[in-house]
N, C-alpha and C positions, 0 to 999 in steps of 0.2 A: 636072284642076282639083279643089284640096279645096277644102270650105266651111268657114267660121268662122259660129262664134256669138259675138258680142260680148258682154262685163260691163263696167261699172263704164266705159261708151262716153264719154263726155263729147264734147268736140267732135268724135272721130274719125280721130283721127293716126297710131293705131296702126292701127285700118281701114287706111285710108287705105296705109298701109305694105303690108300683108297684099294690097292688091287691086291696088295696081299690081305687086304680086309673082305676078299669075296667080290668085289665090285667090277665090273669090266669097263677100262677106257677105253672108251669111243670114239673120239674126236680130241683132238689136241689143236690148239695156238699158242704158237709165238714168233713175238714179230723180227727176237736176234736170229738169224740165220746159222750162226755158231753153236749159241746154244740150241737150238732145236736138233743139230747135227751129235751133238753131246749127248741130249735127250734118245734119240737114235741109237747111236751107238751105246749106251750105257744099257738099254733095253733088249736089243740085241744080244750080248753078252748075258744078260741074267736069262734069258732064253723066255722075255715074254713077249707078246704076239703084237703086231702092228694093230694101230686103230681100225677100225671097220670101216669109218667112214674118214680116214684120212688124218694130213699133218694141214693145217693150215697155215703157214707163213704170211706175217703178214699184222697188222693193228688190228685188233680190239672192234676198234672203232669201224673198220671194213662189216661187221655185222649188224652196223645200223642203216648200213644199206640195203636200198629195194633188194636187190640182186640176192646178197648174204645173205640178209634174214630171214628173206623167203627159204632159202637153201638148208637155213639151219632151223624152221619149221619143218621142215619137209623129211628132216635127221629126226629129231624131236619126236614125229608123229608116228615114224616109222619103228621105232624104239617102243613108243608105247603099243604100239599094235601087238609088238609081243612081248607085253605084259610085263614089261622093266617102268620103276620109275625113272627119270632121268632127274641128274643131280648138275647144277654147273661149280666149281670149285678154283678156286685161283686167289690169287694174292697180288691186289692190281701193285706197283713199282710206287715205294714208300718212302723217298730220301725227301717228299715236300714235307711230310706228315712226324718226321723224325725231328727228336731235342735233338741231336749232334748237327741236323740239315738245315737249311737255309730259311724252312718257317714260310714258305708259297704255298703250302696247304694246298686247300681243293684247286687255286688259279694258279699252279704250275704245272707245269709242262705234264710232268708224272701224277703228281695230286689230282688231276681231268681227269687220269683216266679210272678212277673211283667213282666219279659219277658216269661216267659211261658205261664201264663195268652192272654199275645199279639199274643203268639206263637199258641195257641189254634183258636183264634178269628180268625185269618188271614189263620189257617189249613181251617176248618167248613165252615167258613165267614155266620156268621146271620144276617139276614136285619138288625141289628144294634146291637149296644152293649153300656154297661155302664163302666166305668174304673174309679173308686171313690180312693185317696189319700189323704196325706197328702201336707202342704202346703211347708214342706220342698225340696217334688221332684220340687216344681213351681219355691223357692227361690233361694236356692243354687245353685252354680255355675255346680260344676259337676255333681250333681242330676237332673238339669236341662238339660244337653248337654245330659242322657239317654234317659229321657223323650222326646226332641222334636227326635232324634233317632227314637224312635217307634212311635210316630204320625207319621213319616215319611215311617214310613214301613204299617202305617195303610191305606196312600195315593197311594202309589208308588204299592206298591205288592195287597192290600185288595180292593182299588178301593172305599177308604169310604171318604165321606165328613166328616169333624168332626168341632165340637161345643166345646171350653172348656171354662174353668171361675173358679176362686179365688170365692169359697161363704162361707161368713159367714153362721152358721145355724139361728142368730137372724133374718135374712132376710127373714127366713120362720117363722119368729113366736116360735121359740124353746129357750125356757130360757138358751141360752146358748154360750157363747162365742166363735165359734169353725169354725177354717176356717181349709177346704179342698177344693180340685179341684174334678170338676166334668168335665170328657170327655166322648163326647158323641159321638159314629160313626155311621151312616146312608149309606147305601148300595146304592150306584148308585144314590145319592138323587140330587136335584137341586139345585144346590148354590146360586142362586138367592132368594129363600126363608129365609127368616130369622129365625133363633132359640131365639125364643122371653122369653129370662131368665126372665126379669120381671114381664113379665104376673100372674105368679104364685105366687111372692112374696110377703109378707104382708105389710114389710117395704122396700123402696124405699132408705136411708140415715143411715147413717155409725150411727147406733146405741150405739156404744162403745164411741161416742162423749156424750153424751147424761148425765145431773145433777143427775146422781146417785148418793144415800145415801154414805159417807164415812165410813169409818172406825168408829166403835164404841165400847166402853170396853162389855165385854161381860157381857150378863145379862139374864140369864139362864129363871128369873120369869118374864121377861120382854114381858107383852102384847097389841099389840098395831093396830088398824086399818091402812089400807093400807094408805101411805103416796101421799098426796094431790098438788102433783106436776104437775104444767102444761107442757102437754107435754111428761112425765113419762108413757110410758107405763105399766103398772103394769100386765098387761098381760106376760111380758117375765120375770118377776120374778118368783125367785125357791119357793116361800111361797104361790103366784096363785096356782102353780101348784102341790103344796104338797094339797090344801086345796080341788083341782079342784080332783085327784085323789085319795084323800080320805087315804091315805099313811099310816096313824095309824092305820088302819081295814084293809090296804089291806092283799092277804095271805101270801105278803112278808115283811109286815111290820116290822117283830119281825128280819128278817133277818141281824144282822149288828156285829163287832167287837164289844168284849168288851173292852172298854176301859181299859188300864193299866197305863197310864200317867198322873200329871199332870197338864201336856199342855194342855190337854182338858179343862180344868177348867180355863188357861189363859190368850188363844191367843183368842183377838178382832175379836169379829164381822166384817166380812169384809177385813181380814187380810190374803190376797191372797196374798202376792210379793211372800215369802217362797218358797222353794224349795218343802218341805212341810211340814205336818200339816196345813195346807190352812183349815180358815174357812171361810166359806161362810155367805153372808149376804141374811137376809132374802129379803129386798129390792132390789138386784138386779140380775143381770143372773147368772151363773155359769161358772167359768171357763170349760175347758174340763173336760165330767162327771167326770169320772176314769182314771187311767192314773197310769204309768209303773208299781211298784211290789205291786199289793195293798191299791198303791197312794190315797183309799178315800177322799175325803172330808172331815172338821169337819161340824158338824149340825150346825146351826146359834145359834140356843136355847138351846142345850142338848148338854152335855158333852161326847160327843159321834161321831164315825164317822157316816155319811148317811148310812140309811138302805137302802136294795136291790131295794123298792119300790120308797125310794126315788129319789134314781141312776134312777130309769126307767122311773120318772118321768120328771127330767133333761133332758132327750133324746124325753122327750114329746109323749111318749108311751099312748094309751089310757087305761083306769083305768082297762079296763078288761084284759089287757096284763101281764101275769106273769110268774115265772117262778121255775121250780119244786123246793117246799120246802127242801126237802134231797140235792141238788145238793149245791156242796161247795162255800164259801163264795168268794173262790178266781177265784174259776170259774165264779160265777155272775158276779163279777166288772169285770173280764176281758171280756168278752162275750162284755155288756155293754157296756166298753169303747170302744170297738174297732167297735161297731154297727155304723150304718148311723142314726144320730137323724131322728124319725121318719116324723116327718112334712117334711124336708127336700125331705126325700124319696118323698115323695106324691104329693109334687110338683116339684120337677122335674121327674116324672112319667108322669103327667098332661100336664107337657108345651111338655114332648116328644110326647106324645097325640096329643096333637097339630098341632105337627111338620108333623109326620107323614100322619095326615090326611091331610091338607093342600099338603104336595107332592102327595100323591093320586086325589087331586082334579087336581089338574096341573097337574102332568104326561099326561093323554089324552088329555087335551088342545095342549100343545108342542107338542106331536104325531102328533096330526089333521092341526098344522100348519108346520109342517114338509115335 
């Protein structure tokens, strides 16, 4: 079993990934107080165990302090004493680094805390770490020239092999449209080994090519069994997964906007281009769950934005995953949107799994031939 130390935790999905993959969290931060309470409670409820060494509330950036970082050596070494790697994992806050965002990259408020995050990893150096974004820092020109920046300081200064990849979440089986880059660094590890991304993944081919239902006028009493298409996976639809997690009885079910427009009563089925009021089809995936002020979803069927359940289901959260009824509406979608789809997490948890034991199987071979 290795341990994770959590950043930038929010509700816990990439946890969440990491622990039903064998891995024990350890230590968790975040600096919203709401969501770390969501985090709490959601964990709670699925009946897994507190941190060993605690919740840290609170910035990022409190661990580049004397105080903290001695504290979080001290977690670190104690971990290794019996005989776990330690992994850090998080997804520093992406809206600088985002085409839909404002373009502040690394010198905004949120975009910093990427070099800090880096600035941390390379203080400690954990046999490896996760660094989970948006596809903006990949694309973009100048968001890109920071980015390959700290790869380069993860090589140069930290001494890490690193793994990274453009992944859609449908690639893991998540009804969901959503590309982010995942990088991955490994401590001293062998280059020669491959980080096998595929291993884990359900679908193989560019999914979003794929004879999805079109656009349809909305039809609120409209009921219909699952659409008979070859080829169609009906598994990465948001209606599987409203049906699969039971979303009308869940405890967050009742949780959504009321509606006051309407719009809700006019935009098509299916009628994603929008800036927004995007409403989703029930036949196919979802755009990104949630997204900037509120940005819901319309429901495919109901005049209405996605309830909380629904959102959690989109991220492909398992049915007993929820999250405290009192806690505000704007805090769920945000939590939510800016979470790791959870399948996603889980496998690439698994293929790091992989990776690592494989370099344990070989490190003492190359020794012995040394």
């Amino acid at each position: 079993m290795h341990s994770i130390i959590s950043f930038f935790t929010g509700a816990g999905f990439l946890d969440l990934g990491f622990e039903k993959a064998g891995y024990s969290i350890d230590m968790v931060n975040e600096y919203d107080a709401d969501f770390l309470r969501g985090y709490r409670h959601s964990r709670e409820h699925l009946g897994s165990p507190e941190p060993f060494y605690g919740h840290h509330l609170g910035s990022v950036e409190d661990f580049l302090s004397d105080e903290f970082r001695e504290r979080l050596e001290h977690i670190v070494a104690d971990i290794r004493a019996k005989g776990r790697k330690v992994g850090f994992v998080g997804g520093p806050p992406c809206p600088d680094f985002s085409i839909a965002g404002k373009q502040a990259g690394f010198e905004g408020d949120n975009g910093r805390l990427s070099q800090v995050y880096a600035d941390l990893i390379l203080s400690i150096r954990p046999d490896f770490f996760v660094f989970e974004n948006v596809k903006g820092l990949w694309s973009t020109k100048v968001h890109r020239e920071f980015y390959d920046r700290m790869k380069a300081e993860f090589v140069e200064q930290g001494g890490y092999l690193l793994n990274d990849r453009l992944i859609n979440a449908l690639d893991y089986g998540v009804p969901q449209d959503r590309e982010r880059i995942f990088l991955v660094g490994t401590h001293d590890a062998i280059p020669e080994i491959p980080f096998r991304w595929e291993d884990n993944m359900v679908h193989h081919e560019d999914m979003t090519k794929l004879p999805w239902p079109k656009e349809r006028t909305f039809s609120p009493d409209l009921v219909e069994n699952e659409p008979e298409v070859e080829g169609l996976p009906v598994s990465l639809t948001i209606e599987h997964w409203f049906v699969k997690n039971d979303v009308l009885n869940h405890p967050n079910g009742d949780m959504s906007f009321v509606p006051k427009s309407e719009r809700f009563n006019t935009v098509p089925e299916g009628s994603t281009k929008a800036k927004s009021f995007k409403r989703l089809h029930r036949w196919r995936p979802s755009p990104t769950a949630a997204y900037g002020n509120n940005e819901v979803h319309l429901h495919p069927y109901f005049p209405r934005r996605l309830s909380v359940a629904e959102a959690l289901a989109i991220q492909s959260l398992p049915a007993e995953y929820q999250l405290p009824t009192d806690m505000t509406l704007s805090k769920c979608f945000k939590t939510i949107g800016n979470g790791v789809p959870f399948l996603a997490a889980l496998g690439l948890a698994n293929t790091i799994s992989s990776f690592l034991a494989e370099q344990d199987e070989r490190s003492p071979l190359l020794q012995a031939a040394e």
